[in-house]
C-alpha positions as MATLAB code, in Angstrom:
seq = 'XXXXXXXXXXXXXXXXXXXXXXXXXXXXXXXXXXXXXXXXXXXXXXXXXXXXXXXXXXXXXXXXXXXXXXXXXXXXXXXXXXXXXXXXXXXXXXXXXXXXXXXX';
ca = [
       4.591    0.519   -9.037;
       4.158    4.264   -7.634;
       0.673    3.748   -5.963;
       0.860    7.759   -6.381;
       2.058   10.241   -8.604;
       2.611   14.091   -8.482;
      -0.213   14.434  -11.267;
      -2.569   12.215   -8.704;
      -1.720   14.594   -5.671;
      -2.334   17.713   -7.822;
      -5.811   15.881   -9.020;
      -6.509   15.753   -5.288;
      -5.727   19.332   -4.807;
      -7.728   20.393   -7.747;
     -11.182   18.522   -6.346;
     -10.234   19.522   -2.391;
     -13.002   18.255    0.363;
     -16.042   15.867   -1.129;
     -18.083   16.001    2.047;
     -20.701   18.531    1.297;
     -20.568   17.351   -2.687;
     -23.384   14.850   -4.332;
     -22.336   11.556   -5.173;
     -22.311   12.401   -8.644;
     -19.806   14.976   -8.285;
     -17.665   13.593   -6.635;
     -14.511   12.356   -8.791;
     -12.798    9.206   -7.735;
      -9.358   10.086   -8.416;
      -7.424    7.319   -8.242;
      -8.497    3.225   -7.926;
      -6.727    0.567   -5.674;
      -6.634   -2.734   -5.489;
      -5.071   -6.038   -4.209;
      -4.601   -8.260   -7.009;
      -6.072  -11.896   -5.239;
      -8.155  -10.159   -3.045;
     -11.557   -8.642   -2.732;
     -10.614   -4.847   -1.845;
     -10.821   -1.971   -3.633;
     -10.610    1.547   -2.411;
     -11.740    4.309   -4.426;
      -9.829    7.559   -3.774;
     -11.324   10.848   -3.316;
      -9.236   12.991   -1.290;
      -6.025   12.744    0.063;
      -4.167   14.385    2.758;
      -0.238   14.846    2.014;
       0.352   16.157    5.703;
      -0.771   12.791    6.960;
      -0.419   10.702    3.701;
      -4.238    9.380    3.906;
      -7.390    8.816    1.671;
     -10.902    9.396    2.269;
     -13.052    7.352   -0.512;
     -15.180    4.303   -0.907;
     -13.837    0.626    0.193;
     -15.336   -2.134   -1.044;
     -14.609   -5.632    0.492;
     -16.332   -8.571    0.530;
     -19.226   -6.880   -0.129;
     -19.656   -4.391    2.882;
     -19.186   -0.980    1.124;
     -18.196    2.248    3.261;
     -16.715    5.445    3.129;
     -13.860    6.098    5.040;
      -9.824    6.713    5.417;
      -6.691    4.745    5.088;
      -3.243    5.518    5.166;
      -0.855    5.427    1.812;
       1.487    3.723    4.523;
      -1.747    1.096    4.500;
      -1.563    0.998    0.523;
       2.449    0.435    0.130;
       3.492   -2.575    2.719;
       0.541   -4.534    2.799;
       2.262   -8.297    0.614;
       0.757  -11.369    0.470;
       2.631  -14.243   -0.914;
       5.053  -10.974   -2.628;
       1.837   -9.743   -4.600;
       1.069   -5.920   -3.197;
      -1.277   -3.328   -3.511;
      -1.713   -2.045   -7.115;
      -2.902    1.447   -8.888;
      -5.291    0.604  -11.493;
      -3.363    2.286  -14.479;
      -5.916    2.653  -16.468;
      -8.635    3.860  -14.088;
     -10.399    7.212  -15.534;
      -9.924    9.989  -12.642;
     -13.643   11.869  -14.156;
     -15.860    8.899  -13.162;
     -17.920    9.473  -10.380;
     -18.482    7.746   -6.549;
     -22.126    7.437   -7.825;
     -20.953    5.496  -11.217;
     -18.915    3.330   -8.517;
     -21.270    2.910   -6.672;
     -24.145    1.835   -9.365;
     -21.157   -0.865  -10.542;
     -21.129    1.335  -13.794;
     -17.335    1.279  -13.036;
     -15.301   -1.284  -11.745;
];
């Protein structure tokens, strides 16, 4: 699975920086997670000059914003199971629906 796509960059580019936006503006454009595990990041930026995220990682319940690599994303495999693109993810719900659990 491509864990990103030319229409997910150009999402990206559309939104730019989140920093000085309210939670409920900021878009979550893309979802990942690991299919036996407890992670999930929430995208909401991405660098392509240094092929990292900034969004919202949830494991095992201790939430935080922060980065990780694509790099990160693409060779982590457990028992060959790897990280997975929620297909079906909508890329207009907010880090403040996330973060209410109004979106999973």
């Amino acid at each position: 699975m491509k864990l990103l796509t030319s229409k997910i960059i150009e999402d990206f580019a559309k939104q730019g920086l989140t920093g000085e936006l309210p939670d409920s503006e900021k878009k979550v454009i893309a979802k990942y997670f690991f299919p036996v595990g407890s992670t999930i990041w929430y995208a909401l930026e991405y660098n392509p000059k240094e092929s990292e995220f900034f969004g919202y990682i949830v494991k095992s319940g201790h939430n935080k914003l922060g980065y990780f690599e694509l790099e990160e994303l693409e060779y982590v495999t457990i028992d060959g199971l790897h990280v997975e693109r929620d297909l079906d993810w909508e890329s207009n719900t907010t880090l403040e629906e996330v973060k209410r659990g109004d979106k999973e």
